[in-house]
N, C-alpha and C positions, 0 to 999 in steps of 0.2 A: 292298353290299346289306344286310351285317350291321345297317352304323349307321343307313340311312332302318328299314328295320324295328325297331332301339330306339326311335327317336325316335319315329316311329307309334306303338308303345304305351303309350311314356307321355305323349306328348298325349293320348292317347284315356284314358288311366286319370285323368290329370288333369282331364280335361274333368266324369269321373263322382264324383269325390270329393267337388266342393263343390257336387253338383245341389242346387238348390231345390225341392223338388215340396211338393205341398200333401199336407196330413193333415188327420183331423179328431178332434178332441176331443171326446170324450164325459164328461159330468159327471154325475153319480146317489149316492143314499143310499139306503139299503134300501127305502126306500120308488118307487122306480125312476129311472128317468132321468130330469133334470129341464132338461138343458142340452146340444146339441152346438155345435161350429162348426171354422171351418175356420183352421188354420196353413197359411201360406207358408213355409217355412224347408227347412234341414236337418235330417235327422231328431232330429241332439243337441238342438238349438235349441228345434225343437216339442216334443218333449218335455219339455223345462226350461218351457217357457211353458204347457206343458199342467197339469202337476202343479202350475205357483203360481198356476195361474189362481182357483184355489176354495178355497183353502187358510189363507184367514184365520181361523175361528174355532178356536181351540184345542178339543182332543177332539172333533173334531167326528168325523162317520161319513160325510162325502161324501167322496168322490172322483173325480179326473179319470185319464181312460186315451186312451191315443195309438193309435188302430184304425189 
């Protein structure tokens, strides 16, 4: 009984570690928001994609955040 109840929980823990859910990115400079949209991913993933998404011009004052 010990071992079907390990194994239930780490399928079930397994299952939730590598979800996919969607996010969405919001892009803005002081002048307000000028960009959102939506990631598919993990949350590492969307975030790494979120922050390089607008990130080309050096000194610049935009930025992206992962709502």
């Amino acid at each position: 009984m010990k071992k079907i109840t390990l194994i239930a929980t780490i399928l079930t823990s397994a299952l939730f570690i590598g979800c996919k859910k969607k996010y969405v990115c919001e892009c803005g400079n002081p002048g307000g928001v000028y960009k959102t949209f939506t990631i598919r991913d993990t949350k590492k993933n969307a975030k790494e994609k979120c922050y390089d998404s607008d990130q080309d011009v050096p000194f610049s004052e935009t930025y992206c955040n992962l709502k």
